[in-house]
C-alpha positions, 0 to 999 in steps of 0.5 A: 805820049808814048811813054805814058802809053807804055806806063799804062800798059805796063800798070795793066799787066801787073794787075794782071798778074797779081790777079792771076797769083791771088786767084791761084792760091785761093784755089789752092787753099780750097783744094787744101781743105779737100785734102786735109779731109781725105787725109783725115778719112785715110789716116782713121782706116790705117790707123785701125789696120796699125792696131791690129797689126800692133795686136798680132804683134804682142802675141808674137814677141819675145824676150830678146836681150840685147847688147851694144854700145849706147852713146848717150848725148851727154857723152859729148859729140866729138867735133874731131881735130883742131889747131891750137895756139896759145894767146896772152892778151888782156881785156874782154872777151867777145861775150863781154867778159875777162880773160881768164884760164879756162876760155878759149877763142874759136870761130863762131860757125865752128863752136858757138860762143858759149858752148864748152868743150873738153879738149885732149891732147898736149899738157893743156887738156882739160874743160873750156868755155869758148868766150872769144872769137879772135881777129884770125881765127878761121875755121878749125883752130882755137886759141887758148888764153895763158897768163904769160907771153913766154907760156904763150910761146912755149906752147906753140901750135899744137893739135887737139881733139876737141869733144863739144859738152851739153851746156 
């Protein structure tokens, strides 16, 4: 008996409180409405204030030449220094493709499968599609895919640098 009494007691003040949360938003969404006009009525008077200054604004400009550096986002965005290893192993990749000079292996949340980067550094430099991730790959290395196990192992471990291209 105690134990229904508690379930009863318990499905009431749930109730209670879905109530209570449903009655607060439906409010909140009467006050919204209230303020999406006020926001309204606000945003016309600057506006008008915006055009006036923009007005007063043309007739004080002047010619200005500017000089500077401009970074456009085809230049690429550096992602900084990584380290690379070389790998030999044939099959596919972990988008589904073979292996083949040009790919490179890298962590997922570090450059994303697909994305192609230009790496500089050592007699490796060049373009590369990140198409593989790598068992013990974490964070900022690379393996680059060679054709021969020697070659593999001549490269050892190097540092790159690594700018990630627009796809």
């Amino acid at each position: 008996m105690k134990n229904l009494v508690r379930g009863g007691v318990m499905l009431m003040l749930l109730s209670l409180f879905v109530v209570i949360i449903y009655a607060q938003t439906r409010s909140e969404d009467t006050l919204a409405i209230a303020n999406d006009s006020q926001q309204k009525l606000n945003n016309t008077e600057a506006n008008k204030i915006n055009n006036q200054n923009n007005q007063q604004e043309d007739k004080d400009k002047k010619l200005v030449k500017t000089t500077g550096l401009v970074t456009s986002a085809k230049a690429g965005m550096n992602r900084g220094s990584f380290s690379a290893t070389a790998y030999c192993l044939q099959g596919r990749t972990a988008m589904g493709s073979g292996v083949r000079r040009g790919i490179i292996a890298a962590d997922p949340r570090v450059l994303r499968l697909g994305s192609k980067v230009m790496l500089t550094g050592g007699g490796y430099s060049g373009t590369y599609v990140v198409t593989d991730t790598g068992g013990g790959i974490k964070g900022r290395e690379l393996d680059i895919w060679v054709p021969s196990c020697s070659e593999a192992r001549r490269f050892g471990r190097r540092s790159v640098n690594v700018t990630l291209l627009p796809n």
